[in-house]
N, C-alpha and C positions, 0 to 999 in steps of 0.2 A: 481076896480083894487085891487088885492090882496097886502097887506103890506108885504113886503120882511123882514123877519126874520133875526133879529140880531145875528151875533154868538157869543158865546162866546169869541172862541180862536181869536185870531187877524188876519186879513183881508190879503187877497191875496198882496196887495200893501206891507202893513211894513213886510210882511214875506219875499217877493221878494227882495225891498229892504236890508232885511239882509244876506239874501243868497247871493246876490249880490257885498254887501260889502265884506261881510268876504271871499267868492272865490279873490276878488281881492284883499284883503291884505295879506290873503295867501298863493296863487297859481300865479293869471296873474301881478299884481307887482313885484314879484320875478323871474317872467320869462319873462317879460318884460325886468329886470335890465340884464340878460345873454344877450339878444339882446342887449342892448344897447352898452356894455362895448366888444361883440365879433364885432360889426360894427365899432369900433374904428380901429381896423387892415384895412391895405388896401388886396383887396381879394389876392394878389401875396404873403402877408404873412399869412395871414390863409392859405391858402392852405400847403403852405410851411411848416407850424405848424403840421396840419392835415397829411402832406403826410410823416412824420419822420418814419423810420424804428421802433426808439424805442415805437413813437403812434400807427402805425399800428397794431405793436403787442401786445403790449396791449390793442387795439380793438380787434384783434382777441381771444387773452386769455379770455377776459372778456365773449364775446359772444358766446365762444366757450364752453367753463367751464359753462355758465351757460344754454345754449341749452343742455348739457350732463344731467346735473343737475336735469333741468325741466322734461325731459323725463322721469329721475330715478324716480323722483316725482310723475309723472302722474301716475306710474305702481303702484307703493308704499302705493299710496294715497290713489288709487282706492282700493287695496285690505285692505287697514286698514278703509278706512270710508266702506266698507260693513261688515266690521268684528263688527265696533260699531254701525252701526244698524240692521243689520239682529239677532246677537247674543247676549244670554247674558248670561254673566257669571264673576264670583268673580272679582273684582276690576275695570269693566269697568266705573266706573265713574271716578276711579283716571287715566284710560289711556287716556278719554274722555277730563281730565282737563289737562294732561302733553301735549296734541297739542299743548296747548296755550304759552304754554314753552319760545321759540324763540321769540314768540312778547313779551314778557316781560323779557326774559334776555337780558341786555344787548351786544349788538353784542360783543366787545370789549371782554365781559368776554368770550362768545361760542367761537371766534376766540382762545385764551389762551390757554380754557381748551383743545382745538380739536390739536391745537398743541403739548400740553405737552402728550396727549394720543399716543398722532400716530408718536410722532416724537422716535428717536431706543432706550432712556430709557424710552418710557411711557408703559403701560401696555399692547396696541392693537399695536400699533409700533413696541413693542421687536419682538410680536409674527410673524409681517407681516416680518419683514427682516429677520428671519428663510427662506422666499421664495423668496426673495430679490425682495420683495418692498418694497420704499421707499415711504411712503403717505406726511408729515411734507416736506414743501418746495418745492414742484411740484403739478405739475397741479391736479394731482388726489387730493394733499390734499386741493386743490381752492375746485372744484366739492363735496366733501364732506362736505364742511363749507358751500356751497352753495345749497345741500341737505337739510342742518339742517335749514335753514333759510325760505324753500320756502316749506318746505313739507304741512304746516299748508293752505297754500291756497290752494291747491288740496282738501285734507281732508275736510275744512273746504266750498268748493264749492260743493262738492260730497253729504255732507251728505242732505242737506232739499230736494234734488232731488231723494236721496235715498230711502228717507224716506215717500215720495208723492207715492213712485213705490209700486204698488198692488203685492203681492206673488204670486198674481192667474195668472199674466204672464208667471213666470216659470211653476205653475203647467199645465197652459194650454198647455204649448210648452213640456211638459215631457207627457203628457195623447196623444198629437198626434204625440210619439213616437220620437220628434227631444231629441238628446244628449244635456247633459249639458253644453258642449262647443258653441254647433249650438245654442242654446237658449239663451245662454251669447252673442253670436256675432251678432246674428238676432233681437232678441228680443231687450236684455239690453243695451247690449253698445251702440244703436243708441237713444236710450233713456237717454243717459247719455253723452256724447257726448259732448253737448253744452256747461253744467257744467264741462266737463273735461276740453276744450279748454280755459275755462272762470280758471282752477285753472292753467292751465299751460303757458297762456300769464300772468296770474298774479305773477307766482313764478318767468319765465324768465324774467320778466322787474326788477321784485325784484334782482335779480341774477346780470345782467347787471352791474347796478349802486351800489353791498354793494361794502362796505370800511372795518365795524370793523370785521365783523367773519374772514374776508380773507386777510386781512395786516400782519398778524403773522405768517400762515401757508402756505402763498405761498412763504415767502422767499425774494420778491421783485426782485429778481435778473433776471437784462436783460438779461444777457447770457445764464440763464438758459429758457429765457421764460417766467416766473412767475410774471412780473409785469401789473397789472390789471388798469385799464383807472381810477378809483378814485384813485388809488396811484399818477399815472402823474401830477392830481388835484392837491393834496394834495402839491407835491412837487412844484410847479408851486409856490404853494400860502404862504409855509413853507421856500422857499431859501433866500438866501438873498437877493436878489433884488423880489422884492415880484412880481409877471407877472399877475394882476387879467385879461389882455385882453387875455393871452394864454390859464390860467383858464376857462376863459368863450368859447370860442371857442371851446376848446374839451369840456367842457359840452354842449355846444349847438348841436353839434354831437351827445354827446350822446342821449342827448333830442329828436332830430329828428329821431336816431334811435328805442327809446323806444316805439316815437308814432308810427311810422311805423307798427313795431311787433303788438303792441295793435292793432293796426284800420285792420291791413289783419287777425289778429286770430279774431276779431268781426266782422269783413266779413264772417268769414270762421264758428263763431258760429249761425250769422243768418240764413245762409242758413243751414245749419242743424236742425235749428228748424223749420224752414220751409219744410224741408224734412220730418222731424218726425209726422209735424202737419199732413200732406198729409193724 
């Protein structure tokens, strides 16, 4: 009987077990404690909670703004992750490293500066209300804070797929005479596809749930619309009678809406790649 070789790195057991722990003190602990503290309500007041004018609509802002958001994303993302690996040219490492931008500034500051920009003394603000838009305080200026925040996971899903993709696919589709457009539609984008849906449930769940880029430049204001499902939170847990059961109940919503989006866009990326494998 052959002697089973020792490995170095540590064994499938304490690896499990650490993966294991740290997801649950991480992750199902803390979403655990949302169950717990939203079952304290009896269902006639959650619901009650849930069904408020002022929550609906900021379930709808939120979802709404950042569906707008993700899509700006997808197109955006798409044509900048082919731009940093098809081409090259002067400063693409520094445009390659300012992706990373948004995961490392702090939200709270991108929220500030996107306001003082766009609102009618900042620089891109004077110039939009010359056409009388108003970005600073309305939804458009949620969808732009929400832009900057999620562009990174399109990009950043796009590019190792991009970059796997052989050039000899276009030239094949251009030598048997299909257009550049036909061979982007036929060809590439079904190849690219899977990674797209993969940055765009990741930007919109991102989108969903921020709080700091988008608490300064939507305004907050119910009558105008503008207030977003983590402001509700916030306020919930900020007043003076502190509400953690009402807190947790709209995040527990929100939570099952997140999974929702996730689990149909990874439905909807497996069967694409199952389509592609074909």
């Amino acid at each position: 009987m052959k002697k089973k070789e020792r490995s170095v790195l540590p064994g499938f057991g304490m690896t499990m077990g650490i993966t294991v722990a740290m997801l649950s003190l991480i992750v199902l602990i803390p979403l655990a404690s949302i169950l717990a503290y939203s079952f304290k309500m009896k269902g006639s007041e959650f619901v009650e909670l849930i069904t408020r004018p002022n929550v609906v609509q900021a379930f709808a802002t939120s979802i709404g703004c950042a569906f707008v958001a993700a899509l700006v994303n997808s197109v955006f993302g798409l044509l900048l992750a082919w731009v940093l690996v098809r081409y090259n040219f002067p400063g693409k490492r520094l445009i390659d490293g300012m992706i990373e931008l948004p995961f490392a500034l702090p939200t709270a500051v991108a929220g500030i500066t996107l306001t003082k920009m766009y609102s009618d003394q900042g620089a891109f603000g004077k110039f939009l209300e010359g056409f009388g838009i108003q970005v600073s305080y309305t939804k458009l200026g949620i969808i732009i804070a929400l832009i900057f925040v999620g562009i990174p996971f399109v990009v950043r899903a796009l590019q190792p797929v991009l970059e796997k993709l052989p050039p000899s696919l276009e030239e094949a589709g251009t030598m048997l005479g299909a257009s550049r457009f036909y061979t982007f539609r036929r060809v590439i984008l079904p190849e690219l596809m899977p990674a797209l849906l993969t940055g765009f449930g990741l930007a919109l769940a991102r989108g969903i749930g921020e709080y700091g880029s988008v608490i300064y430049i939507s305004g907050n204001s119910e009558k105008q619309g503008t207030q977003v499902v983590s402001y509700i939170i916030m306020q919930k847990l900020n007043s003076g009678r502190v509400d953690y059961e009402g807190a947790a109940a709209i995040a527990l919503v929100l939570l099952i809406i997140s999974f929702v989006l996730l689990f149909v866009i990874n439905m909807i990326q497996i069967m694409a790649s199952k389509r592609t494998k074909q």
